[in-house]
C-alpha positions as CSV (number, residue, x, y, z in Angstrom):
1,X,-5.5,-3.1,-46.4
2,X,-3.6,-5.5,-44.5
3,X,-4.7,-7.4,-41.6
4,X,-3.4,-5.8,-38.7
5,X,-2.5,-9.2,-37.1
6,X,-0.3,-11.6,-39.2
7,X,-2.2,-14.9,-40.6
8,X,-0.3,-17.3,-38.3
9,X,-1.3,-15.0,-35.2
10,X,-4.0,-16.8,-32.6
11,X,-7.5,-15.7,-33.0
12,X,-8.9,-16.4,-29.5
13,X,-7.4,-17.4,-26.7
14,X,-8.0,-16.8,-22.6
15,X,-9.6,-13.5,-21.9
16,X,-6.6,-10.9,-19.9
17,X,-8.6,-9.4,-16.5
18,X,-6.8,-6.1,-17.0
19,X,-7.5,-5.3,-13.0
20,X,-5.9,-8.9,-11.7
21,X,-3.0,-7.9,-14.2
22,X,-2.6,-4.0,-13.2
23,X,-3.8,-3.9,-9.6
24,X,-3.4,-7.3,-7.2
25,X,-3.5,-6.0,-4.6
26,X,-6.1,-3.3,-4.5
27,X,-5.8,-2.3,-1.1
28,X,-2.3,-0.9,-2.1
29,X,-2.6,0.2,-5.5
30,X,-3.6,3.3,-6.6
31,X,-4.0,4.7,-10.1
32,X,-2.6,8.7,-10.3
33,X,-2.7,11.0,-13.2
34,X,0.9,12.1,-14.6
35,X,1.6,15.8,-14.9
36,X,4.7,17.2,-16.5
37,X,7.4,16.0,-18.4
38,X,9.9,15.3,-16.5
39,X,9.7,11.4,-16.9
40,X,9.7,11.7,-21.0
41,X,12.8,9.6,-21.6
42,X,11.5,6.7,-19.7
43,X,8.4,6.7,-22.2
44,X,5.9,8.3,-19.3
45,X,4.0,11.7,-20.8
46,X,1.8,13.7,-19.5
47,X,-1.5,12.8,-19.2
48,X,-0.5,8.9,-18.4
49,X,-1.7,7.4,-15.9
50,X,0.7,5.1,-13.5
51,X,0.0,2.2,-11.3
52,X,1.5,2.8,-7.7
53,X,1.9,0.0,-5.3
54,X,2.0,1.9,-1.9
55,X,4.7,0.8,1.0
56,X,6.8,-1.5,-0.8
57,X,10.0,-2.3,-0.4
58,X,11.6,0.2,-3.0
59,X,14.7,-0.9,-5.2
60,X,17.3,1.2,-6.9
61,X,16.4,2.0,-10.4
62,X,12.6,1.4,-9.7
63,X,10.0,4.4,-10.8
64,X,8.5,5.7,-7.6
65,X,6.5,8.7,-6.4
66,X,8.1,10.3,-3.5
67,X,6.0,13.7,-1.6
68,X,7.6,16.6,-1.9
69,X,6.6,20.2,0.4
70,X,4.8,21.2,-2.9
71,X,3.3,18.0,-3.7
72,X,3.8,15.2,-5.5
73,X,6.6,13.9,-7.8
74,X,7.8,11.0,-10.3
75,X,11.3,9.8,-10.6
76,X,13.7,7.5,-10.8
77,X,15.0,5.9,-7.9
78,X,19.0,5.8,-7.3
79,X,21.2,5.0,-4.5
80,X,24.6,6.7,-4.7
81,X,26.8,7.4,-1.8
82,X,24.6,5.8,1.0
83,X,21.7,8.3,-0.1
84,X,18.6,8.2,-2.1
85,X,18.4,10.2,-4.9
86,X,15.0,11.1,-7.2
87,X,16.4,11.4,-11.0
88,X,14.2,12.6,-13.5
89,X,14.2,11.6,-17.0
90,X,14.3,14.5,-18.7
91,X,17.8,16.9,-18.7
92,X,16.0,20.3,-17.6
93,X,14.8,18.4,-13.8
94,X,17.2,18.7,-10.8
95,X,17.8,15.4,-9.0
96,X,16.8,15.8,-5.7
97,X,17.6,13.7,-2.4
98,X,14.8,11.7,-0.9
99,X,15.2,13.2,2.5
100,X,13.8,15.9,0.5
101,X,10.7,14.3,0.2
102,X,8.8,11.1,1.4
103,X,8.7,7.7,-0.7
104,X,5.1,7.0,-1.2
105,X,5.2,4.4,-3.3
106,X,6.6,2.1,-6.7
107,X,5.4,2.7,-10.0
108,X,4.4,-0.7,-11.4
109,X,2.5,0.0,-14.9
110,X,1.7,3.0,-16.9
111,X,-1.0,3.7,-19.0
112,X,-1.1,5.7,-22.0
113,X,-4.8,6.3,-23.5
114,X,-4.3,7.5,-28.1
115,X,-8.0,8.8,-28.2
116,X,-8.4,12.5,-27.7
């Protein structure tokens, strides 16, 4: 079987602290457990888990959860027109207006676990 890491690759190196790399600011940053699949075409499943920075200063295109009457939802963020618009990644989701709902935060990281 081959190595799974090519012979010129480094062996050791510094260790990665996974929560100074995912979560800086802990005070702001929560972790929340995806649901659906309406963000498929932007790689995030169900099941993920997504790192959300709360209150920041959202950009267009960013991946954001916004609160909607019913709950909670993922999307892509989009200005157009002088409005905000939540756009799923995945053809069978409406977009939706923000004033539909309230931004609650940026997705900065998603996590994807391959054990059962």
């Amino acid at each position: 079987m081959p190595e799974a890491l090519p012979s010129h690759a480094p062996r050791t190196g510094a260790a990665i602290d996974l929560q100074r790399l995912l979560i800086p600011d802990p005070a702001r940053t929560v972790l929340l457990r995806v649901g659906g699949d309406s963000m498929v075409g932007a790689g995030i499943h169900h099941g993920d888990l997504v790192v959300v920075e709360r209150h920041p200063t959202p950009r267009d295109g960013q991946l954001v959860v916004a609160r909607l009457a019913d709950g909670f939802t993922l999307k892509r963020l989009r200005r157009q027109d002088q409005r905000w618009l939540l756009v799923a990644a995945h053809p069978a989701y409406p977009t939706l207006a923000l004033g539909e709902g309230e931004l609650w935060g940026v997705v900065t990281h998603a996590i994807r676990s391959f054990s059962p």
